[in-house]
N, C-alpha and C positions, 0 to 999 in steps of 0.2 A: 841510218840507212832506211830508204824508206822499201814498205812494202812492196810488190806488184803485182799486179791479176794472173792471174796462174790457170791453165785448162784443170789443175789438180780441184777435186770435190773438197779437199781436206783442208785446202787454203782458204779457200773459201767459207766452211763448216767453224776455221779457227776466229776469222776475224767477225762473223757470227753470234760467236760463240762469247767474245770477250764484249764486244756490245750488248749482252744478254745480261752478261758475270754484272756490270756497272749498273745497270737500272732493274733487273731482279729484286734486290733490298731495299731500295727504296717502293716498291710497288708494293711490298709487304708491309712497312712499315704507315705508308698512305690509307693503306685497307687497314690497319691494325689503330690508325687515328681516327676512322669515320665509326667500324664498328662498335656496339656495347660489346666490354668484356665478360663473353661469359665463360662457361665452364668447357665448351667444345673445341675441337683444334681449328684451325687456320690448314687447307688443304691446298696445296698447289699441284696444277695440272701439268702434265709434259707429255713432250710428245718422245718415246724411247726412239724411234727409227730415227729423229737428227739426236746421233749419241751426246757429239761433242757439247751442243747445244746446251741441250738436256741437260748434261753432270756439271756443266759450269751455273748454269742457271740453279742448280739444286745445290752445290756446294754453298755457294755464294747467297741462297736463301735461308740455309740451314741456317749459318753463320747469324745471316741478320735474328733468325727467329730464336734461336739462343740469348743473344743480347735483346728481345723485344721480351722476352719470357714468353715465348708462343710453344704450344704443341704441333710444329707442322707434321702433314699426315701427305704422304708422295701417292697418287694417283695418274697410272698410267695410261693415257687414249691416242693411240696409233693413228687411227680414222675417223668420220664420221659417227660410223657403227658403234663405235665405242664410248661417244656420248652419251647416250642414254644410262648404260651399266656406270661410267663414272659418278653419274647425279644422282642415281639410286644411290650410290653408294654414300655418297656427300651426306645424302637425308641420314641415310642410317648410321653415318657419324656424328649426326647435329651438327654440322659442321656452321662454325662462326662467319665464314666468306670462307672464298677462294680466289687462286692469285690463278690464271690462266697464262701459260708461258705464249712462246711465237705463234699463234695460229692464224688463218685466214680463212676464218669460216664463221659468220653471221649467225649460224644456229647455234653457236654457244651463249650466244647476248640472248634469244631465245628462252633456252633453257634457262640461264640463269632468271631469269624473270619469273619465268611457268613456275619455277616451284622458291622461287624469292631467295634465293643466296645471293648476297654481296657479294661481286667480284669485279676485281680487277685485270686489264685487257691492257694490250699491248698497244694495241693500232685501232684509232678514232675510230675506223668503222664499226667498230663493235660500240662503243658509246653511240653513234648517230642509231645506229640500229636497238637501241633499247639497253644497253650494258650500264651497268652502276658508272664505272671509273674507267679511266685508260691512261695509261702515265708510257709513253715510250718515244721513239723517235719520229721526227714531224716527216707525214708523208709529201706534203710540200717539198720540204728544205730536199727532202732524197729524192724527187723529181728535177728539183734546181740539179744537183749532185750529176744525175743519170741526163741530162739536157747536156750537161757542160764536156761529159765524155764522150756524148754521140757528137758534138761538136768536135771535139780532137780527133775522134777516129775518121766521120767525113773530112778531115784535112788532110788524113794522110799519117796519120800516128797510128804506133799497129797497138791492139789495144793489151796485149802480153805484157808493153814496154808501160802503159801507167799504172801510176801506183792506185793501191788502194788507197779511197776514204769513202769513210760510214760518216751520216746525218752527223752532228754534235748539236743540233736543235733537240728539244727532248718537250712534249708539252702535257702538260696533267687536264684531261676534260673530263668533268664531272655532270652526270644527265640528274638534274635535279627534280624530273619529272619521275624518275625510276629511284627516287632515295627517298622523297614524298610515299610511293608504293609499298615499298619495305617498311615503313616508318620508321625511318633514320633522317635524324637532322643533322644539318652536312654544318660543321663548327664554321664560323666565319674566319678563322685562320686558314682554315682549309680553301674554302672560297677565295680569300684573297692570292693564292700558290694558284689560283687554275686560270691556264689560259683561252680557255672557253667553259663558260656554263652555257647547258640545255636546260631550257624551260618549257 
């Protein structure tokens, strides 16, 4: 049975939410291969107001950070405002990287830079914008995706009646200009997994 677009928030918040659950652990596991192992936790960011989001993305990281042997440490930032108190806080855990869940805000690649944590990003933009890493779904492929339904619905399909689908492109871009900064050298396994380096 396949899914459909639904006026519900919640339908939408679900299918979300399970494309979070699937590449959450691996983003942790990519930061937990570039970083030195030290003695600090691994901090992951979320945003509490998309709830669903959030708890699938945090289940689903715990899990991996168990099996990585990681300490992860859950910090919550609702808005902008709340960046700052977050990275204060990151310092004052020594914190080893941080995995940054769905956001779309450029001043996080910012931040991470200004005061030098490893992190990992959802969406390119934050790597073009100075971010260590981004491992998630290709904004291309979900432009192709979003092209192909405004195409059905100008024909005359109402759009209630198509089904969902989410990207299944997934791409890892690594700014090797910002891992040089940090002084982390990025493993050449690693470099070979990525589908674009920044130099």
């Amino acid at each position: 049975m396949q899914k459909r677009f639904s006026t519900s928030s919640r339908a939408s918040d679900r299918a979300a939410g399970c494309g979070v659950a699937k590449v959450a652990p691996k983003r942790l596991e990519l930061l937990h291969e570039l970083i030195p192992t030290g003695s600090g936790p691994v901090a992951l960011l979320v945003n509490p107001i998309d709830r669903v989001v959030a708890e699938l993305g945090l289940r689903a990281s715990q899990a991996a950070a168990r099996t990585l042997g990681l300490d992860l440490h859950v910090l919550n930032a609702s808005t902008e405002r709340d960046f700052d108190a977050a990275f204060a806080t990151l310092i004052q855990l020594r914190a080893d990287g941080v995995v940054i869940g769905p956001r779309r805000s450029e001043r996080l690649a910012t931040l991470a830079l200004h005061h030098a944590v490893p992190t990992i990003f959802q969406f390119h933009t934050f790597t073009a914008a100075g971010g260590l890493m981004s491992y998630g779904s290709s904004d291309t492929d979900a432009c192709r995706l979003a092209g192909i339904y405004t195409g059905r619905i100008l024909k005359g399909e109402k759009p209630a009646d198509l089904p969902v689908q989410q990207s299944t492109k997934v791409e890892l871009i690594i700014n090797l200009k910002t891992a040089g900064a940090l002084g982390l050298p990025v493993p050449i396994s690693l470099l070979g997994r990525a589908d674009e380096v920044i130099e």
